[in-house]
C-alpha positions in Angstrom: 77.5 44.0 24.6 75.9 45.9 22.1 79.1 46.8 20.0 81.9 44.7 19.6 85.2 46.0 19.1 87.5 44.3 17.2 90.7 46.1 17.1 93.7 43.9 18.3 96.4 43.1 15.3 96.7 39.7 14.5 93.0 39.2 16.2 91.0 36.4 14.4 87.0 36.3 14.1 85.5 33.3 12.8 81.5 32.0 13.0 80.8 28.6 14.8 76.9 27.9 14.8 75.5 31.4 16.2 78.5 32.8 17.9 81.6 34.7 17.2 84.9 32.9 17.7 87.8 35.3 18.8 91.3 34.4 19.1 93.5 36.9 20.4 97.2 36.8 19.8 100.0 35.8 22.4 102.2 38.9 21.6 99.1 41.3 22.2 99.9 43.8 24.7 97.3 43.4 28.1 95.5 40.7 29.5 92.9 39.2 27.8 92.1 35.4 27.1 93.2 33.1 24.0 90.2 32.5 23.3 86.5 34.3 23.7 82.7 33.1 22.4 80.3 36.1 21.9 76.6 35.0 21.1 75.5 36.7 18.0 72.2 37.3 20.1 74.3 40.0 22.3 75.4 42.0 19.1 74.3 45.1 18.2 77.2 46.4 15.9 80.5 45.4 14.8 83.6 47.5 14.4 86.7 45.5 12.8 90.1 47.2 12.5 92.3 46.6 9.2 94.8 44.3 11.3 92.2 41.6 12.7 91.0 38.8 10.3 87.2 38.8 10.1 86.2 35.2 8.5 84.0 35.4 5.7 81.1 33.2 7.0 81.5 35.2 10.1 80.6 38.6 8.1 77.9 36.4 6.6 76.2 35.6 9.8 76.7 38.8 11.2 75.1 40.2 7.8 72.6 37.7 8.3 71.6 38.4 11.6 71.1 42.5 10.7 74.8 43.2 12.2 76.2 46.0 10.4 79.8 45.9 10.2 81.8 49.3 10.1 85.6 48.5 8.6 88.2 51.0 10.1 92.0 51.9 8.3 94.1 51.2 11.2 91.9 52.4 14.2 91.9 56.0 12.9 89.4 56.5 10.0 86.7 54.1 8.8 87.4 52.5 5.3 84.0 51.1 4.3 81.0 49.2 5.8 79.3 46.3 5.3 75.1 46.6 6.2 72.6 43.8 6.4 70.4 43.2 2.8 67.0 44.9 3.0 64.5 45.2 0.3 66.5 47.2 -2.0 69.3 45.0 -1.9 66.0 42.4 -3.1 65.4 44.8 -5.9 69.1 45.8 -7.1 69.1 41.6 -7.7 65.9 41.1 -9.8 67.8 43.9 -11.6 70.8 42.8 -12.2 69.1 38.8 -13.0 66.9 40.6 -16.0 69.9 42.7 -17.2 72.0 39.1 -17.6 68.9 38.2 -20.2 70.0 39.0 -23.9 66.2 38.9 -24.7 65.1 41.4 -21.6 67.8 43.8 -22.5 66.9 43.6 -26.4 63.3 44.7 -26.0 64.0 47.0 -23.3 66.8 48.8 -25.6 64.1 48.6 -28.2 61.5 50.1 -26.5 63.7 53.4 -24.9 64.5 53.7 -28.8 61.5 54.2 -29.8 60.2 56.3 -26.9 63.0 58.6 -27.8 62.3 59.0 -30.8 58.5 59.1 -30.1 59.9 61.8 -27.9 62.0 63.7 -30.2 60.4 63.4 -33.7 63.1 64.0 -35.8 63.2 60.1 -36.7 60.8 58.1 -38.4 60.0 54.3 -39.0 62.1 54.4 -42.3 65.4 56.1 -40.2 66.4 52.6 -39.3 67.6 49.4 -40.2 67.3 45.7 -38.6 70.5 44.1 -39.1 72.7 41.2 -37.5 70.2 41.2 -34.4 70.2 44.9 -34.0 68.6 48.3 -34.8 71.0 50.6 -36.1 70.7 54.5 -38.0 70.1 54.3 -41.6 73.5 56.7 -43.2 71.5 59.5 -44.4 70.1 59.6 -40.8 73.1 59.6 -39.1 73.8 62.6 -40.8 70.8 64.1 -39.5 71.6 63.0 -36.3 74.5 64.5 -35.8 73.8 67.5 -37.6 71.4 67.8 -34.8 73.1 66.9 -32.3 76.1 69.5 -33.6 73.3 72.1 -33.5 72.6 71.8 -29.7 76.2 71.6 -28.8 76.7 75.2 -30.4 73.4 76.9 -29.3 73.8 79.5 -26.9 71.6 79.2 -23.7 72.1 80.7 -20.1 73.5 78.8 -17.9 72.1 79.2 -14.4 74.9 77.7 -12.5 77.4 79.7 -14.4 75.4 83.4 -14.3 76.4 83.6 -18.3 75.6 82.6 -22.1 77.2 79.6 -22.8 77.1 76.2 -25.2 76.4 72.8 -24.0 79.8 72.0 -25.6 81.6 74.4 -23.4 79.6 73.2 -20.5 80.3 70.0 -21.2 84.1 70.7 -21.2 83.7 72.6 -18.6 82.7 69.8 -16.5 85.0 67.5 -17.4 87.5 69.3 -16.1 86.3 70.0 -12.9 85.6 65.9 -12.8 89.4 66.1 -13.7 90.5 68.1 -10.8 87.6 66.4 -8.4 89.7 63.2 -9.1 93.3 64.0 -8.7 92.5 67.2 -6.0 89.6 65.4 -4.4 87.4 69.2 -4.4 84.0 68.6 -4.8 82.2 67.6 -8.1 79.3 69.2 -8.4 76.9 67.7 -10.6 75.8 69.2 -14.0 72.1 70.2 -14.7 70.2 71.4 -17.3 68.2 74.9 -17.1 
């Protein structure tokens, strides 16, 4: 039984040691019995339909035995999936257990600042201020920030995806709007690049 198919309303899964637990409705229409044991051993794949009620520890062993399990909206059009961990699922983790250090993201945010500056050279050492446990734009260098930053916004540049002269502002407009109309529409988005 490589897939299992678990589309009856009112069906219930549930795990007991290594095998799936299902419990079929009286009121189901055909002939099938109360109750069924599938070994998690014979398992390939797992389809679930929105009306059956898939334990929690069963998706957990399932998961844990490299089951993926493919959710469907009423037997007509999947909804979601749910696929075993694998080594970037390992990763993502150690990511998001450094990002929950303050000290970790502090240096971190430190050091991109001063690569982007390093990067940009319009800032210098003296640009900034340490102040209630952060770095922050001196005034006068705000100013020159967004002065700069007001620049590139206005400058005209040709836009390859557009086939004109454009700003980044009007781009950046532009794009929004399309995001608007991706979301309430759902027409593709397609992303924005620089030349």
């Amino acid at each position: 039984m490589p897939i299992a198919y678990f589309t009856t309303k009112g069906m219930k899964v549930s795990l007991q040691s290594e095998r799936l637990e299902v419990t079929v409705p009286r009121h189901a229409e055909g002939q099938y019995p109360e109750r069924r044991s599938i070994p998690l051993v014979d398992i390939e794949h797992v389809v679930v339909d929105a009306g059956v009620a898939l334990s929690t520890p069963a998706l957990c062993g399932l998961l844990r035995k490299n089951i993926p399990v493919l959710f469907m909206a009423h037997g007509t059009f999947p909804s979601g999936h749910a696929i075993p961990a694998g080594a970037s699922t390992a990763v993502l983790a150690a990511q998001l257990d450094r990002a929950r250090d303050p000290a970790f993201r502090l240096e971190q945010s430190r050091r991109l600042i001063v690569a982007k500056i390093k990067n940009h050279k319009r800032f210098q050492e003296e640009d900034f201020e340490y102040r209630d446990g952060g770095c922050f734009l001196r005034r006068d260098s705000r100013r020159k920030l967004f002065g700069a930053l007001e620049n590139r916004l206005e400058r005209e540049f040709l836009h390859e995806q557009a086939g004109h002269r454009t700003t980044l502002r009007q781009v950046i407009k532009d794009h929004c709007y399309q995001a608007k109309r991706a979301f309430n529409e759902g027409c593709p988005l397609r992303p924005f690049r620089m030349n």
